[in-house]
Structure formats: C-alpha cells, structure tokens
C-alpha positions as CSV (number, residue, x, y, z in Angstrom):
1,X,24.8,14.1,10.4
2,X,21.3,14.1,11.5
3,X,19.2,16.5,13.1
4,X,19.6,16.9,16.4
5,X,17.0,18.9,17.2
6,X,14.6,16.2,15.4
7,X,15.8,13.5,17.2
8,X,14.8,15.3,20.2
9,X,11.6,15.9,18.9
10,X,11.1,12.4,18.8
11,X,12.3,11.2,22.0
12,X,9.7,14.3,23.4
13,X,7.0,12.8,21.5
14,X,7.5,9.4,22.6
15,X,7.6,10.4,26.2
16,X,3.7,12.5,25.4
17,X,2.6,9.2,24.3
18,X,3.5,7.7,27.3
19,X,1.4,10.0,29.3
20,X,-1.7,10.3,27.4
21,X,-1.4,6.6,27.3
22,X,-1.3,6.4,30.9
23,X,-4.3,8.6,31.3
24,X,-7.8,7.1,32.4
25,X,-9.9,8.9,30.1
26,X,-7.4,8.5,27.1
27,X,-7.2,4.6,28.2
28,X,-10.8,4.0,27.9
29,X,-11.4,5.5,24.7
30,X,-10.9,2.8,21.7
31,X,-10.7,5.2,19.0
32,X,-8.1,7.1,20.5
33,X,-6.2,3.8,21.8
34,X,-6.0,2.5,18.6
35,X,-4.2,5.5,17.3
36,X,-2.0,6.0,20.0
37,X,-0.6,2.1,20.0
38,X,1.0,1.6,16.7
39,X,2.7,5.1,17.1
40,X,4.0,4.5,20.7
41,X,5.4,0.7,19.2
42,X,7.1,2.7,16.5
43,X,8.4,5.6,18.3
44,X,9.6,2.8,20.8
45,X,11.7,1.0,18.0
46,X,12.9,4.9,17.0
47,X,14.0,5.8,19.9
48,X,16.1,2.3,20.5
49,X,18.1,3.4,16.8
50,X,18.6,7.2,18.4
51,X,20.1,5.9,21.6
52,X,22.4,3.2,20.3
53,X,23.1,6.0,17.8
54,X,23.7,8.6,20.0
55,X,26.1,5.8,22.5
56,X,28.1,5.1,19.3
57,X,29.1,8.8,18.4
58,X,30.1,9.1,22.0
59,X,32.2,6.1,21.7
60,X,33.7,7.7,18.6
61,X,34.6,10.9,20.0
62,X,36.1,9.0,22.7
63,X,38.2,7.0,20.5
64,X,39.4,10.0,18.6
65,X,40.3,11.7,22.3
66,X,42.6,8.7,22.5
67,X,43.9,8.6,19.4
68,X,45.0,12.3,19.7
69,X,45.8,12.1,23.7
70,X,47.4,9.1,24.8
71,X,50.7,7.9,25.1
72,X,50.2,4.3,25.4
73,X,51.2,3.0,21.5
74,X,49.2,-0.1,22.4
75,X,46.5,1.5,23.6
76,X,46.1,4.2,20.7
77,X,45.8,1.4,18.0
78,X,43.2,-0.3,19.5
79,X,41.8,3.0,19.9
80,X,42.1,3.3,15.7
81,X,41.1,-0.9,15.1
82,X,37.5,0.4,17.2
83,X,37.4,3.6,15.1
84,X,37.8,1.4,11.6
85,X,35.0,-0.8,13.0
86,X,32.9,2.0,13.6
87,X,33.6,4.2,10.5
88,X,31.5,1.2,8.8
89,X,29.0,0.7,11.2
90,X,28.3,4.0,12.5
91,X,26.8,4.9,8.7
92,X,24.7,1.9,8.8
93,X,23.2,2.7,11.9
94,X,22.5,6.5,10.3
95,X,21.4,5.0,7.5
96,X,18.8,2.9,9.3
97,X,17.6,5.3,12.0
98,X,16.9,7.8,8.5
99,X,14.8,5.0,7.1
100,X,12.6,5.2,10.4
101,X,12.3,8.8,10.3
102,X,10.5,8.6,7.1
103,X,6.9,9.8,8.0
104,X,4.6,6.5,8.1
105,X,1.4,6.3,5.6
106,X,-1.1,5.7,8.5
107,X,-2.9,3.7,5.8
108,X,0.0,1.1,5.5
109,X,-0.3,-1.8,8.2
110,X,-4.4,-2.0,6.8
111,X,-6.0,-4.8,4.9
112,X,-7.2,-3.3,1.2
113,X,-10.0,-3.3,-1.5
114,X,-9.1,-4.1,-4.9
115,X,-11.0,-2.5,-8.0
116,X,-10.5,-3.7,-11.6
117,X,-11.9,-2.2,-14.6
118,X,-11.4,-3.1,-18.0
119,X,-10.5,-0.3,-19.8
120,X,-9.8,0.8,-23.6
121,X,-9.6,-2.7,-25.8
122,X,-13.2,-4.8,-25.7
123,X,-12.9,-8.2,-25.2
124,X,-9.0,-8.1,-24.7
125,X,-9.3,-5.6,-21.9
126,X,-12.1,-7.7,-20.1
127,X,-9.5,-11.0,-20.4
128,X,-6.5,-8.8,-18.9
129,X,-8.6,-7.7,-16.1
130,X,-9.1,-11.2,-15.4
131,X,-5.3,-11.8,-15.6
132,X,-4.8,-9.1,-13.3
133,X,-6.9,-10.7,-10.9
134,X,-5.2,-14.4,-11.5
135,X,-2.2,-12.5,-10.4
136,X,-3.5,-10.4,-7.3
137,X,-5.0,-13.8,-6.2
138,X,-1.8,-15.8,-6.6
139,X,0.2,-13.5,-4.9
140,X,-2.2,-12.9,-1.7
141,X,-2.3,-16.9,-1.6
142,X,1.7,-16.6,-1.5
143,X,1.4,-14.4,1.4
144,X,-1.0,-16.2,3.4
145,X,-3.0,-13.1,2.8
146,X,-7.1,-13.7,2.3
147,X,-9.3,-12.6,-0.8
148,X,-12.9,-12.3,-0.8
149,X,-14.5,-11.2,-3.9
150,X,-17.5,-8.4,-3.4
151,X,-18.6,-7.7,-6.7
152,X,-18.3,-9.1,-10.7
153,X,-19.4,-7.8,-13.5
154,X,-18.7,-10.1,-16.1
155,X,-17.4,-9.3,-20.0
156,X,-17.9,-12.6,-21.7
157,X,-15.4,-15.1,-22.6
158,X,-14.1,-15.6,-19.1
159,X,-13.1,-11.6,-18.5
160,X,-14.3,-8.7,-15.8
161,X,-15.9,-5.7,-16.9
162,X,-15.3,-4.8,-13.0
163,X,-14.3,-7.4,-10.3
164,X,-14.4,-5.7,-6.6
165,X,-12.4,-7.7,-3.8
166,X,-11.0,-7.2,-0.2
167,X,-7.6,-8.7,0.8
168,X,-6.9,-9.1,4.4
169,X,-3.5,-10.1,6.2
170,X,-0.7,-8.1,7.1
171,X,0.3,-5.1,6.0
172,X,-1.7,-5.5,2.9
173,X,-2.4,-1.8,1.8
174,X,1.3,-1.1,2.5
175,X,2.6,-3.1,0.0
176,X,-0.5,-3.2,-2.5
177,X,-1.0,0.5,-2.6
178,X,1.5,0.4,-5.4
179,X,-0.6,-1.2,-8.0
180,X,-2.8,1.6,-8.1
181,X,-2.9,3.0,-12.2
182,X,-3.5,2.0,-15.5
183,X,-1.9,-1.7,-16.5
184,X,-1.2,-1.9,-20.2
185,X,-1.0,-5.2,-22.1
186,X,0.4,-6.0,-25.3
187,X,-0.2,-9.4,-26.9
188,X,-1.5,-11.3,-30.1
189,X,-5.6,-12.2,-29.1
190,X,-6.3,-15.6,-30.1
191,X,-8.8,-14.4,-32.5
192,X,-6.2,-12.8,-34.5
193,X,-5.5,-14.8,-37.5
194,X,-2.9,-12.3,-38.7
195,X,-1.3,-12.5,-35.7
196,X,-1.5,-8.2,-35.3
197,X,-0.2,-7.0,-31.9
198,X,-3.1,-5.3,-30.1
199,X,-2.8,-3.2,-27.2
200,X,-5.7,-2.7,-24.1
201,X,-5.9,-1.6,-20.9
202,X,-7.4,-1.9,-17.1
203,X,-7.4,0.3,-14.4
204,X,-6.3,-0.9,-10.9
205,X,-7.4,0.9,-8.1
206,X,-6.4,0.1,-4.5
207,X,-8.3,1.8,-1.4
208,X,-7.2,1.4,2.4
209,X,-9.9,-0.2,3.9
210,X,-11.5,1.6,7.1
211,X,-13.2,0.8,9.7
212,X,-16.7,2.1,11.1
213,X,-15.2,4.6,14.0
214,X,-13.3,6.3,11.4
215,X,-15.8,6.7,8.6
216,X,-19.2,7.1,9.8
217,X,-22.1,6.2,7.4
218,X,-25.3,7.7,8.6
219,X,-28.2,6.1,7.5
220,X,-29.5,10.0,6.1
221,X,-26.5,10.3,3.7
222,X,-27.3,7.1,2.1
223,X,-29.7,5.5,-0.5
224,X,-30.3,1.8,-1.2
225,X,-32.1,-0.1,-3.7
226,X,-32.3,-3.6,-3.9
227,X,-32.7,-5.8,-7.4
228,X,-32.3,-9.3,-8.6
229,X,-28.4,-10.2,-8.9
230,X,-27.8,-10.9,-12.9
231,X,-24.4,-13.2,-11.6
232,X,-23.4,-16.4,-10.8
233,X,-24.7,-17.4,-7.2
234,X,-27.4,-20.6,-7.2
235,X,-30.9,-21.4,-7.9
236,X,-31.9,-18.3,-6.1
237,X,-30.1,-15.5,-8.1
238,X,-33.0,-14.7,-10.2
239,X,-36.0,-15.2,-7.5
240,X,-34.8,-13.3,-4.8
241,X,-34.1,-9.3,-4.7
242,X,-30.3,-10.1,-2.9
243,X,-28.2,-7.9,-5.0
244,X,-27.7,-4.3,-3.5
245,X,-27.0,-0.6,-4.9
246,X,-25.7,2.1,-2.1
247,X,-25.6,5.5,-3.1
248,X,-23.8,7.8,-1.1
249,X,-25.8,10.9,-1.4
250,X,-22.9,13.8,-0.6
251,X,-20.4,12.6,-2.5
252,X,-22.5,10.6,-5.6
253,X,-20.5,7.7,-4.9
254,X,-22.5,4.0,-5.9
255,X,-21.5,1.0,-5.0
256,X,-23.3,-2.6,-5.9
257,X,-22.3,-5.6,-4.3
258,X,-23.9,-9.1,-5.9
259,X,-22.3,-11.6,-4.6
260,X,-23.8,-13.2,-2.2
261,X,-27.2,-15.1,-2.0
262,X,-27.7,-13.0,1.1
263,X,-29.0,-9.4,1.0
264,X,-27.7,-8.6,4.9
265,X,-24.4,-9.9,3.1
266,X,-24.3,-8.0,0.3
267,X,-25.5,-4.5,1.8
268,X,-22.8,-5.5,4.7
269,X,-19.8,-5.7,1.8
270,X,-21.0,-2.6,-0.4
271,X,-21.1,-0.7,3.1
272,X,-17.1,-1.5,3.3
273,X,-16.2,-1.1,0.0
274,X,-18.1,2.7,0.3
275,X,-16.2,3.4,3.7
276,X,-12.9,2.4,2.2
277,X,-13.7,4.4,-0.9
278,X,-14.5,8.0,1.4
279,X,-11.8,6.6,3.5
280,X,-9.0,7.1,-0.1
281,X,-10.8,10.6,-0.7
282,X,-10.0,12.1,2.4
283,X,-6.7,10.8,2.7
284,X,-6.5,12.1,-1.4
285,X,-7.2,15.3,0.3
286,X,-4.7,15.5,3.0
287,X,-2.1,14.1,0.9
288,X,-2.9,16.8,-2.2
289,X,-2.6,19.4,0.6
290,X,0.4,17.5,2.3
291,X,2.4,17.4,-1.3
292,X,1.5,20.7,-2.4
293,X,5.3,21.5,-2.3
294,X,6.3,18.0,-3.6
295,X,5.2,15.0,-5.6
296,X,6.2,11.5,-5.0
297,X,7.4,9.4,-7.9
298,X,5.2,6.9,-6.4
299,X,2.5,6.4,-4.7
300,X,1.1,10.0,-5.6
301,X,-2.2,8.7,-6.2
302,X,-2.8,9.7,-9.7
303,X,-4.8,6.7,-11.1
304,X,-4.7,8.5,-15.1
305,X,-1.0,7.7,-15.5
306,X,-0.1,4.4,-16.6
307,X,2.1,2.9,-14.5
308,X,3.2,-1.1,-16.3
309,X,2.8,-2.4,-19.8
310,X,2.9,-6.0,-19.9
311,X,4.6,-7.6,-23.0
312,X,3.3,-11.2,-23.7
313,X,6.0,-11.8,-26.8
314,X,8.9,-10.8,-25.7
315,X,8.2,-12.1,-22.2
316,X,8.8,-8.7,-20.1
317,X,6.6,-6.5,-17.8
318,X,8.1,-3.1,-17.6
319,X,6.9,-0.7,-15.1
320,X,7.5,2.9,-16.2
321,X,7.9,4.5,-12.8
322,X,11.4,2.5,-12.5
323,X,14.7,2.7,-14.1
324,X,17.7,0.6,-15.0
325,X,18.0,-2.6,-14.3
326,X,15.1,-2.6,-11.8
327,X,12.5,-1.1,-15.0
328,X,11.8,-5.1,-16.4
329,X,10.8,-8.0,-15.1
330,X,9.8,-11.9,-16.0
331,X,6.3,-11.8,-17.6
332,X,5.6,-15.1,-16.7
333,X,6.8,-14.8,-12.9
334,X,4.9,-11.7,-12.7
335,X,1.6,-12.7,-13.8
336,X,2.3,-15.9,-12.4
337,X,2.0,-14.0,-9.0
338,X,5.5,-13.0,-8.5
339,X,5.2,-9.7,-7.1
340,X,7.7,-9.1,-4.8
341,X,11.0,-8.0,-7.0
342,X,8.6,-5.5,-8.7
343,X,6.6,-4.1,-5.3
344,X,10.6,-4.2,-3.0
345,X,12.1,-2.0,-6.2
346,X,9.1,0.8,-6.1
347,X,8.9,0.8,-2.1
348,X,12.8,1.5,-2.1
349,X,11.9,4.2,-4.6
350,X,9.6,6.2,-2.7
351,X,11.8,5.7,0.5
352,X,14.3,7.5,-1.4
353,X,11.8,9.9,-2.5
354,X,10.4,10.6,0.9
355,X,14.4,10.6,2.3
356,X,15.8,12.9,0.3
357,X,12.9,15.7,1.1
358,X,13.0,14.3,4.9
C-alpha cells in the first residue's frame, strides 16, 4: 500500500503551485516560471495516477461489500469477475504511480556537454577516445539529437587527447548522464605484430548544461587570454589570435575552446562549457549532501570508478554496474551507436534504487 499521507502531500503541493502560479509577481518572473512549469506538468500527470488510484480502491472495497453482502448470486459474481480484473490492474496502477513518485533529477529534461579524455594507454587510448565519440555521435544522430563540437585536442593518428561537445534535443542529460566514468578497452592495436592484448582507457564525463539565470559568470571571477588555435579550422588558424582560455578564478577551473575561426565564437562556447561545469559542482554538492545516508548504484557521480570494458575479440561490451543477463552487450551494435538496451537497463536500475529507499 502506498502512503497516504504522501499522496496527500502531493495533491497539497500541486494545488501551491497553482497559486503561486496564478500570482502577478510570481507570473512575471522568468526564473521563477521556468521552475515552477515542468513541476506543475508533472505534479499534474501525478495527481491524474493518485485519483484514478484512489477511484479504483474504492471500487474494490465496493466489490468486496458485495461479495460479502448481497444476496443476488448473479450479482455477487460479477461482483468477483470485476474484483479478478482488478486484482491485476490495481498493482499496475501502484506500480506506476510509485514510478512517478520517484524524486526527478532537475538536471534530466536538459541538453548536455560531453568531455572525453584519453586516459592510461598512449596512442590506443587517444583512438578509443575517438571511438567513443564515433559512438556518442551516432547515437545523437539516431535520436534526432544535435552535436556541436567545442574543443579538440588532437593525439595523432586520428585520436583525441580531449574532444569537448554539447548535445542538444530532448531529454538529453537524462539519458546521457549515465555514461559518466572510466570506459575500458581491450583489443589487439594494429601495430601489434604479436598480436598481444593491450588494455587503455578514457574518461567520459557528462555535465548538465545550464543556462545564464542559473549560473552567473561575473566578468570579476574570470580571466581570459587569447592565443593562436594550433587545430584544424582554415587559412586563418595560425594568423589570427581566435582560440580562447577562461579561467574561472574561485574555483581554478580552465576551459579552452578552439574551434571556431571566430573569437566572439569561441569565448561564447568556453563560457557554456564553464557554466555547465559549476553548474555539475553544485549539484555534486547537493547530491553528496542529499546521499549522505545512501549511495545510488548509478548515477552517483563518482567519475574514478570504471564503469564498461569494451572487448573487441570476443565481440562484448560489459558494463560492470549491471548484472545477469542485462551485464553484456553486442560490441559491434554498441559502438556502432546502439545505445539504447545498455542506457534502458541502467535507468531501470537506478529507479529501483531510488524506489526501494522511496
């Protein structure tokens, strides 16, 4: 049975929503507006499950007042043919309404910056970040999702030491977010005449990308320099100072953006990618304070563990946060950008998570 007293809670809630929505000086504020929308669409769609939840047990107890009551022999097995109907969907219906109880990440419906790093493995782990990337791009294209790259730093025979770019779309963080960690990738290098196994890394990092209103970037709290880009970008990459360093002076954090021919450009896509990345560490902070008690098997936003080793020989990526038959998939489907299996198995694993300490 579910909480009364919650359910309650969140028909209350929906109703303040309503009112501060309905005030003038809520109303004309855009920051608060944009906070109060999505919630009052998804308390909405909650309240809908409690009621029709709620209608059902009554019809239920109903049915049992029959059953136990009445005289009518007709009447009392129609009475039990309604209860059998709804002894299978009145758990679906619970089951569903749980699922929207589930405390929301507010960073989920946002579009995302990608960060790849080749990690431990030279050469190898500069290819597999560029594999990696393959396979992000595939898989945004088979969502209709958008990629535009920010920043490349190359590592020689076609790899990334670093490759920086946003995705935008629909719900993009929210399904991304779980990529975060260290990839591991086990294969034969085609310089390998002995044909030895070797095993690299790269690092995946995925940031929520926010917007100006919510992370403010004062000119005082930041320094930028301007160079010549040393990347691929026309006649004018070596004649014109268009590549640009921000440091964020609080926090140390630098970001570089080469990309574009334009300086305006470039400052304009490091300034994002340095708003999305103060943007993770306060939400680090409120969700270190916020799992203090408990720690999600996914999602917890501990980058050091590694999180997928990808097997070219035998054919099989296995992420290590899974179990059973949902632990190994396809290598050639994944890294041909089919994500989905992989990303619907861990997002069914942190609802549970997040469920069972509901």
């Amino acid at each position: 049975m579910l909480d009364i007293a919650k359910l309650q809670a969140v028909k209350c809630r929906l109703q303040e929503v309503d009112r501060l929505i309905q005030t003038p000086k809520v109303a004309a504020d855009p920051q608060q507006m944009a906070k109060l929308g999505p919630e009052h669409r998804e308390l909405s769609e909650v309240v809908e499950l409690i009621e029709a939840y709620e209608a059902m047990q009554c019809e239920v107890k109903e049915l049992h007042d029959i059953v136990q009551l009445e005289s009518d022999e007709e009447f009392v097995k129609y009475a039990k043919e309604e209860l059998n109907r709804f002894s299978l969907a009145l758990p679906k219906l619970e089951h569903a309404l749980r699922m929207k109880l589930i405390p929301k990440d507010p960073a989920d419906a946002r579009d995302a910056i990608v960060e790849i790093r080749a990690g431990t493995g030279g050469h190898e782990a500069a290819l597999f970040a560029a594999d990696l990337f393959r396979l992000y791009h595939r898989y945004a294209d088979s969502k209709g999702w958008k990629l535009s790259i920010m920043n490349v730093s190359e590592g020689g025979a076609g790899g990334y030491k670093e490759i920086v770019f946003g995705v935008s779309g629909g719900a993009v963080y929210g399904l991304l977010k779980y990529e975060s960690g260290v990839h591991r990738v086990q294969r034969v290098p085609e310089t390998e005449s002995s044909g030895r196994l070797h095993t690299s890394a790269a690092t995946v990092a995925v940031l929520p990308e926010a917007d100006e209103v919510e992370v403010a970037v004062g000119s005082q709290d930041i320094k930028i320099d301007v160079y010549r880009s040393s990347g691929p970008g026309g006649q004018s990459v070596n004649t014109t100072d268009s590549a640009v360093r921000i440091t964020h002076i609080p926090t140390g954090l630098v970001v570089t953006c080469q990309d574009e021919k334009s300086q305006h450009k470039n400052k304009a896509k490091a300034l994002r990618v340095l708003r999305s990345r103060l943007y993770d560490l306060k939400m680090q902070e409120v969700n270190a304070a916020r799992d203090a008690a408990r720690r999600y098997a996914v999602s917890s936003g501990d980058r050091s563990a590694k999180i997928r080793t990808y097997n070219f020989p035998q054919d099989r990526v296995t992420d290590h946060r899974l179990g059973g038959k949902f632990k190994n998939y396809p290598l050639h489907k994944v890294i041909g950008g089919e994500l989905d299996g992989l990303l619907d198995a861990l997002r069914a694993l942190d609802n549970t998570e997040r469920l069972a300490h509901l």
